[in-house]
N, C-alpha and C positions, 0 to 999 in steps of 0.2 A: 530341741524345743524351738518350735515358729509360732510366733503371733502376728498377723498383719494389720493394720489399722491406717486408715484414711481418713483423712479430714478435704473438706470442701468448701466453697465459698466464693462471691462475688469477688473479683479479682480487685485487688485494695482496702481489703477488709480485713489484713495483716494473717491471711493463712499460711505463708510461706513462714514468714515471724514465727507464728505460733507453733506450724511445727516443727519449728528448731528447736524450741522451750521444751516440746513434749520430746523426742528425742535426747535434748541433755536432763530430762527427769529421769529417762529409761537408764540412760550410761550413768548419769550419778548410781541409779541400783547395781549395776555392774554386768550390765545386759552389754550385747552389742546391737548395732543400729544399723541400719541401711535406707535412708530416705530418697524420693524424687518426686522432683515437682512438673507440675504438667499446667500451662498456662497458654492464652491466647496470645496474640498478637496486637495486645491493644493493652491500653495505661492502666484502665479503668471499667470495671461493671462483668465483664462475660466472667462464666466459670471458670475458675481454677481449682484444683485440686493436689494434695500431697498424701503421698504413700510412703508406711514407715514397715520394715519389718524386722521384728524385735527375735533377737536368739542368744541362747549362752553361749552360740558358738561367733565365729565370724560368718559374716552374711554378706551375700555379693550383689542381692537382685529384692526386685519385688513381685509380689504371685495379682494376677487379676482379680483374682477369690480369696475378699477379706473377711479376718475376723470383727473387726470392730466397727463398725460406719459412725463416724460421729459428725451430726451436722446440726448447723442452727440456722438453716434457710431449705426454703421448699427445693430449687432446684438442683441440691445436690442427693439429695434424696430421690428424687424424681431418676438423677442419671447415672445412681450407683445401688440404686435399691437390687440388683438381679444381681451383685459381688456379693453380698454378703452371705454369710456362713455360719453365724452364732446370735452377733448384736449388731444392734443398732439404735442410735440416741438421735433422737426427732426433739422439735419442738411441738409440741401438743399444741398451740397458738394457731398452727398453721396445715390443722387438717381440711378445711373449704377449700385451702388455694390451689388451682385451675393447671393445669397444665400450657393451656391454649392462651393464658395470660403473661407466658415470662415467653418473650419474645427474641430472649436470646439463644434457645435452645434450636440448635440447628434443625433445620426439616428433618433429615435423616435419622437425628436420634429423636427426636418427636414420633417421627414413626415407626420407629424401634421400642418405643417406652409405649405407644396405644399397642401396639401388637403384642407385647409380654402383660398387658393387663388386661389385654381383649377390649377395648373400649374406646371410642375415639374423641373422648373430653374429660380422662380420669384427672380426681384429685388427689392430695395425697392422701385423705382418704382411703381411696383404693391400692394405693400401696403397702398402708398400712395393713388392709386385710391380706394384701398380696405374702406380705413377711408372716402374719399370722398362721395363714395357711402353708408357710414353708418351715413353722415351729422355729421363726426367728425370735431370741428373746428380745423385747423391745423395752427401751427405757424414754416415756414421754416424760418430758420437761417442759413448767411452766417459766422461759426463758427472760421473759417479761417481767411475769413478775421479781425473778433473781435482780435484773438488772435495775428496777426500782425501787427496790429495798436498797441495793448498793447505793445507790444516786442520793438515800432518802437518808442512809446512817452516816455518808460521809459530807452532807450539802453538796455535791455534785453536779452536772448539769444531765440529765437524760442522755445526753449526745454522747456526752464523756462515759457514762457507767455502759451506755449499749454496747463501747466497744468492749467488752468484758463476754461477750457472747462466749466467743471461741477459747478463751479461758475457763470457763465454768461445763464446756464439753472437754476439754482437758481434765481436768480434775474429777469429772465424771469418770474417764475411760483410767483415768488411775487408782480409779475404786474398783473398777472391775478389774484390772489385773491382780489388786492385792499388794499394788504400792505405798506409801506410806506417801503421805500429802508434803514434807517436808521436801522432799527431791523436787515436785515440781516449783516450790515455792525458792529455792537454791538457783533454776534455773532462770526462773523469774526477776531473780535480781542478778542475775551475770546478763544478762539479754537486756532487762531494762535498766538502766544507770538512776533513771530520775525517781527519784522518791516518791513522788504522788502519782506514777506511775504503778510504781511498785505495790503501793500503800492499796490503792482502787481494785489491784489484780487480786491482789491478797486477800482481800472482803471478799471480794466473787469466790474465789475457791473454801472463804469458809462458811459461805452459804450454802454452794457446792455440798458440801458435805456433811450440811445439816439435812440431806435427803435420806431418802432409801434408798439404800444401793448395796446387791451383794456382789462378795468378792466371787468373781466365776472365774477367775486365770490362777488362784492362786499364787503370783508369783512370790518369788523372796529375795530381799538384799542377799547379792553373791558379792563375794573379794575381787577387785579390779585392777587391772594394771592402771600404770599411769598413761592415760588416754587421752586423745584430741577429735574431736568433731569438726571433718572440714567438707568443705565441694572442690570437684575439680581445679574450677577455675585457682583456687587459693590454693590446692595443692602444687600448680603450677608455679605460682608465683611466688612459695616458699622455694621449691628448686630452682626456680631464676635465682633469685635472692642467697639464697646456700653458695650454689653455683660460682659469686662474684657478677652480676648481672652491674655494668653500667651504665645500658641506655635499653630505653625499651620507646618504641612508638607504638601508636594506635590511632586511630579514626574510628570513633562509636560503633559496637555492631553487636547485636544478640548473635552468641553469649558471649564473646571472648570479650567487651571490654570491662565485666569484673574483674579479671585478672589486671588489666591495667589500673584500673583505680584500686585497689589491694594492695601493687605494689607503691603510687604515687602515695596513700595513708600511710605508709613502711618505707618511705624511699631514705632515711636515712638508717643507716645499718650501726650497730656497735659492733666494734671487730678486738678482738685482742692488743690491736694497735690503737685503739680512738675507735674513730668514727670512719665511715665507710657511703656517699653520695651516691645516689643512685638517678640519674636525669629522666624524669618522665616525659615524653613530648606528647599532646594531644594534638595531630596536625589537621590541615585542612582536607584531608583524603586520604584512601590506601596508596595513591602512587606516591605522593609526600613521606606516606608510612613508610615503604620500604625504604626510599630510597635514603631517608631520614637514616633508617637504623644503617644501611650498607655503607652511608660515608661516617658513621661513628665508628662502625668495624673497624674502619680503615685509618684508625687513631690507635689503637691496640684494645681498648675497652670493650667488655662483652658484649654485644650489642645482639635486638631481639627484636620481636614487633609478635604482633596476635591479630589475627585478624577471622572471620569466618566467609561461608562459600563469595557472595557479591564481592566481599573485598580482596579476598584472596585470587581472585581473576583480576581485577586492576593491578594486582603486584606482579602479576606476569613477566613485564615485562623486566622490570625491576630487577626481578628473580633471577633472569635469563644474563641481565648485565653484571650480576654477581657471581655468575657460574664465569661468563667469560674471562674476569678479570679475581677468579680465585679468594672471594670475601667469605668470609667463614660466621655467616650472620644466620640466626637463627630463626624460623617464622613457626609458630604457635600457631597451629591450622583448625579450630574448633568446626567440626563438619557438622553441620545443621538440613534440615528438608530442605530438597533441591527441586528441579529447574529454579534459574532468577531469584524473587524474593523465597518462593517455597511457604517454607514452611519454616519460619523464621526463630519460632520458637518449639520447635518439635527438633526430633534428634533425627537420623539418616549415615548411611555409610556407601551414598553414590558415588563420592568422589575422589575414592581412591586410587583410578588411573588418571584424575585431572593432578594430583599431585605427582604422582609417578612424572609427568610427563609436562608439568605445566612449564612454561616458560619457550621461546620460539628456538631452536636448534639444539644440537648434543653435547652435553655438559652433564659430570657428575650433580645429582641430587641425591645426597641420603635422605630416605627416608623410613620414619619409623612411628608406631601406633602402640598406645599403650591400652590396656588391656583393663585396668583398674586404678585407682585411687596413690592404690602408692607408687605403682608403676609411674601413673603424672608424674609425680614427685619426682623419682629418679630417674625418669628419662628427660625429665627437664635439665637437669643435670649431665647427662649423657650426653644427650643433644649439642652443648655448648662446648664438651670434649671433643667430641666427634669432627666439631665447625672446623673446629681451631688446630684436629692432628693433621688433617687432609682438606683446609683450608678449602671448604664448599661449602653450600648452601645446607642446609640438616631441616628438615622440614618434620615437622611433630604432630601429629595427629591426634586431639583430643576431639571424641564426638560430644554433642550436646548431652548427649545420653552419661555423658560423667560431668562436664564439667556442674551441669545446675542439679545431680544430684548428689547428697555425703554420706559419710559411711564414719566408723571408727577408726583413729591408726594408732597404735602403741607410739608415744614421745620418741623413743628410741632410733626412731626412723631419720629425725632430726639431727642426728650426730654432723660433724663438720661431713664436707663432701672432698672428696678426692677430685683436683683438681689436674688436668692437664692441659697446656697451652701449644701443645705443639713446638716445630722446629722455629725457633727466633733468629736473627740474622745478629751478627756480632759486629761485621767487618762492613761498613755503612763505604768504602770506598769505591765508586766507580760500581757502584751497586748496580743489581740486577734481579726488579723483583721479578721476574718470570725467569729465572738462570734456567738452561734445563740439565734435570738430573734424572738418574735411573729409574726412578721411582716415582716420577712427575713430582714431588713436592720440593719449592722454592723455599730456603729462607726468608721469614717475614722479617721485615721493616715496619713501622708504625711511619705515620706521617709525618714530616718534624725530626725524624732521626737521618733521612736518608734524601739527596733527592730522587723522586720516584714520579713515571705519569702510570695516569691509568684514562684508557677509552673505553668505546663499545666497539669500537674496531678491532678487526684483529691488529697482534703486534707483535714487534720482536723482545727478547731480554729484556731491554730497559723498559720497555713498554709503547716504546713508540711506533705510532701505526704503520704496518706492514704486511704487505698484500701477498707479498711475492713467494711461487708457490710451493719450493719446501720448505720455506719457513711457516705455511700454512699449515702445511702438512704435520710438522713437528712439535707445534704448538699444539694442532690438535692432539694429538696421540697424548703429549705430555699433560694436557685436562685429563684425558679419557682414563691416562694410567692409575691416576689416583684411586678413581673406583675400581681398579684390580687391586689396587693396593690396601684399600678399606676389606677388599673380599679375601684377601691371605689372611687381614691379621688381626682383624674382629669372628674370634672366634662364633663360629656358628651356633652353637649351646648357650650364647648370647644373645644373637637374634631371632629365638623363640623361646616357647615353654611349653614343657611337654606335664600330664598328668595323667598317671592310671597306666594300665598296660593292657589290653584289652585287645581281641581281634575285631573290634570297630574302632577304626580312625575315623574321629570326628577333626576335622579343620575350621577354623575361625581365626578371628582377629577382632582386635577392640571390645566392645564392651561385653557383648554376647558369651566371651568368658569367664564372667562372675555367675552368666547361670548358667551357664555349664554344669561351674563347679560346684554351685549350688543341689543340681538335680543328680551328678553321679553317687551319691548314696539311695538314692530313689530307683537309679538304674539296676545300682548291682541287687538290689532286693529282688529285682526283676528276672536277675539269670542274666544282664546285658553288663558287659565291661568293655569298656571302652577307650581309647587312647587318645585325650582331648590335646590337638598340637596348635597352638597360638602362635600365630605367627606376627612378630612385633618388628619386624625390620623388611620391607619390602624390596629395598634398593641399597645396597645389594643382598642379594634374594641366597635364603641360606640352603642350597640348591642339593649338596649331597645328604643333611642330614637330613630334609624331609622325601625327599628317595628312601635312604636306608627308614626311616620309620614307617612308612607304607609298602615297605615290602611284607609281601606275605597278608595283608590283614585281607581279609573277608568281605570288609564294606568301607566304602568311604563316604563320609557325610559330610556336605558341605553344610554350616548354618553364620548365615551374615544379615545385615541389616540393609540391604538391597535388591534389587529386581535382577540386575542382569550375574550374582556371584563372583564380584569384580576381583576377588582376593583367590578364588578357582581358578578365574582364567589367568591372573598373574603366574600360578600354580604350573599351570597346563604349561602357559607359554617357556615358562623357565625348566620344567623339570618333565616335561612329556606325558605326564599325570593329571589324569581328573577325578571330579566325585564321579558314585553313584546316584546320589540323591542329593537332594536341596530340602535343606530349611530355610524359607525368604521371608523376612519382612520390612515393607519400604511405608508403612502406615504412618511413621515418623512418631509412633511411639516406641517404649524400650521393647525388648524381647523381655515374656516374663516367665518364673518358673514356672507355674504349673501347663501357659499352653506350652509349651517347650516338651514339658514333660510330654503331653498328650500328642505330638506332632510326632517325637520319636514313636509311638505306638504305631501311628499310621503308616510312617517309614519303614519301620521294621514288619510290618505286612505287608509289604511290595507296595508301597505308593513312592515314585520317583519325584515328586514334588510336593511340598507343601508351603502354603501360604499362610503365614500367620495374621492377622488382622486385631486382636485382644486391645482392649484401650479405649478410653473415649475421650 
């Protein structure tokens, strides 16, 4: 069972809010959830819009082609009316209003909305005949007057009940599923704290539902596990935080500094012991950021930073003095639409050889890309083991594409984390934090226990700068070795994940693997099985076991969220293997299931490339 449903709205008119509420009415029923939001670049006024998709199963993605359109403004109607599939909830108020009047509607899809209605100054009006004629069932609401009876039964102010809009198309679309009005009113008060808040939301939903409205989903309260509603960002910052996370920096940047403010709201921790500090630092820059988190490293406390594409190029350098001098700091890479500013609030997967590779000379980077929700979670976790066995850089890759959208996770997930620190140094005499040993890894010292330098020079043992050239030589090798040493003894069945058995290998990384997983039931109905291999660890690259899983198969399918199939050509370069085919999309919106679905078709009739472009 899938239902998809969208809502829309001038950005600051609390849509993202709202469909949080509608989301935790769905999981109070015992559904699962999977939402994302899609938003401008700016504070206030342009479109935003959220997508929810409701199932008894778990759900990874969202489909283009919705069930339910709920809107209470002409423009989201105007640039979602051609997704829909069943319904659609308009405000009847606002059949006049002009297309060629909302001035926020880009040219492009201005010209895209007169050409699906043949006309070049349609109102909504004509959209309305448009759905008519595609036997969408439509539910007009007189929105207005809801929200002045509200204002009029509680003494109110007009301003205050108008915001009630986007609640009374909630309460609508949980008539049409066949939910019970109580779940969204549940949500309504864990979401709004303040009473007269509550109190005004509540009157609208039971106005709401003094309408006509039939149940078309039938749905029905099912038995639920014990469940959480989160987004990326705060999945992350629960695995900081799990993890032992004691310093994290940031400098502002869409989307990675919710996870900073998440943790500053949280930063004192209850631990089995008391209490547990966590330092937040907001600095004056990324270069601050990193270099902020790399000299707390170097105190023995977890230390982290987040940052996205602009600022994650000023830590560069940063990055590069931490490889040299073996800091084991962790950086939170939220990858967003690129070149420069991009596409700041859209999602993108270009930059996964600038992580591979960022920082000026050769030094161990792990790096690794999580693929989903909980993944975040526990490779945040991961990430800080990893820093601290083989004392490097660990760089984490969360795209836009999860962090600002959530999903459901079972509690369970939450359990304490297994925690490893690596080798510690005992013996503080005559100390040697770069000693070298067989295996490049040095006993750490913390600051304060031992004396210790450290430069950006090269150096010797104790750390002082030294030029001379086999001690240059030595030193290198002794960085270089650790990343052999991370590739013995991180099992490879760890840095990926394989699903299905099929003689098509489908390859990806990051998000693009919830629809994946999403569409192979749809495959195999097809006669297509396939063998979906997710690759979550690039550095170092799990090199024999995606050999052995592409031997023999029939086709290989590349599908990633970029132009040039940067996670192929890592492929290629490391293991001598490439695709057949591409699935690309760099539009800087998500991959979604259904064109997903449909791009496989074209592939599998000889088209060696496809472009996805779905989204507005």
């Amino acid at each position: 069972m899938r239902i998809d449903w969208l809502i829309g709205g001038p950005q600051g008119s609390g849509v993202d809010t709202i469909s949080l509420v509608f989301a935790r009415s769905i999981a109070k029923a015992g559904y699962f959830v999977y939402g994302n939001r899609e938003y401008y670049s700016n504070i206030k006024g342009r479109h935003s819009y959220s997508s929810l998709a409701i199932s008894d199963k778990q759900i990874h993605s969202i489909n283009e082609n919705i069930d339910i359109l709920a809107t209470f403004d002409a423009e989201t109607l105007f640039q979602h009316f051609h997704e829909v599939k069943k319904v659609a909830i308009y405000d009847q108020n606002l059949l006049d209003t002009r297309l060629n009047i909302l001035y926020g509607v880009e040219k492009e899809i201005a010209d895209d909305i007169k050409s699906r209605l043949n006309n070049n100054d349609p109102k909504i009006s004509d959209v309305i005949q448009y759905l008519k004629d595609k036997n969408i069932t439509l539910i007009p609401v007189d929105i207005g007057s809801i929200t002045r009876s509200v204002a009029n039964d509680l003494k109110v102010s007009s301003l205050i009940a108008d915001r009630t809009k986007n609640t009374i198309v909630l309460a609508i679309s949980m008539r049409l599923l066949g939910l019970d009005l109580s779940f969204l009113e549940m949500a309504i008060k864990d979401v709004f704290k303040d009473k007269n808040t509550v109190d005004i939301n509540k009157k609208a939903i039971d106005k709401a539902n003094e309408l006509d409205i039939k149940n078309i989903f039938n749905l029905k309260q099912i038995e639920k596990d014990d469940r959480v509603i989160l987004d990326g960002t705060t999945a992350s910052a629960l695995g900081k935080i799990n993890a032992g996370l004691g310093f994290q920096s940031y400098y502002p940047i869409t989307p990675a500094s919710d996870e900073s403010t998440y943790i500053e709201a949280h930063q004192i921790v209850k631990t089995d012991n008391g209490t547990r500090n966590i330092v937040v630092l907001q600095t004056e820059d990324e270069l601050a950021a990193i270099n902020s988190a790399v000299g707390a490293a170097l105190t023995g406390v977890r230390s982290a930073t987040a940052t996205s594409g602009p600022g994650f190029s000023l830590m560069s350098e940063g990055i590069s003095w931490a490889g040299m001098n073996e800091v084991p700091v962790v950086i939170t890479y939220y990858m967003r639409g690129a070149p420069a500013t991009g596409l700041p609030t859209r999602s993108g997967q270009g930059d996964l050889e600038f992580a591979l590779h960022v920082g000026h000379g050769e030094f161990p980077r792990i790096v690794i890309a999580s693929g989903d929700h909980k993944e975040v979670y526990l490779d945040a976790i991961w990430a800080f083991n990893i820093a601290e066995k083989y004392q490097t850089p660990v760089i984490h890759i969360v795209e836009k594409a999860l962090a600002n959208s959530f999903t459901t996770l079972n509690k369970s997930l939450f359990d304490r984390a297994n925690i490893e620190r690596g080798i510690l140094a005992s013996n503080f005499d005559n100390y040697k934090r770069f000693k070298f040993t067989d295996n490049g890894i040095s006993p750490r010292a913390f600051l304060g226990q031992a004396r210790i330098f450290y430069t950006g020079d090269e150096h010797n043992e104790f750390g002082h700068i030294d030029e001379e050239s086999v001690n240059r030589t030595k030193m290198y090798e002794k960085r270089m070795k650790k990343l052999l040493l991370a590739d013995q003894e991180i099992k490879e069945e760890d840095r990926l994940n394989v699903y299905g058995d099929g003689d098509i290998a489908v390859i990806t990384w990051g998000s693009p693997k919830g629809v994946l997983l999403d569409i192979m039931p749809s495959l195999e109905e097809k006669g297509v099985n396939i063998t979906l291999i997710q690759i979550k660890m690039f550095n170092p690259f799990p090199k024999q076991l995606v050999k052995n899983l592409l031997r023999d198969k029939k086709l290989i399918i590349d599908v990633e969220s970029n132009y040039d199939a940067q996670a192929e050509k890592v492929m290629k370069r490391e293991i001598g293997i490439g695709a057949d085919a591409y699935i690309l999309k760099w539009s800087g919106r998500q991959i979604m299931s259904d064109e997903l679905l449909d791009a496989f078709d074209r592939v599998l009739k000889g088209n060696k490339k496809v472009v996805l472009t779905g989204g507005r």
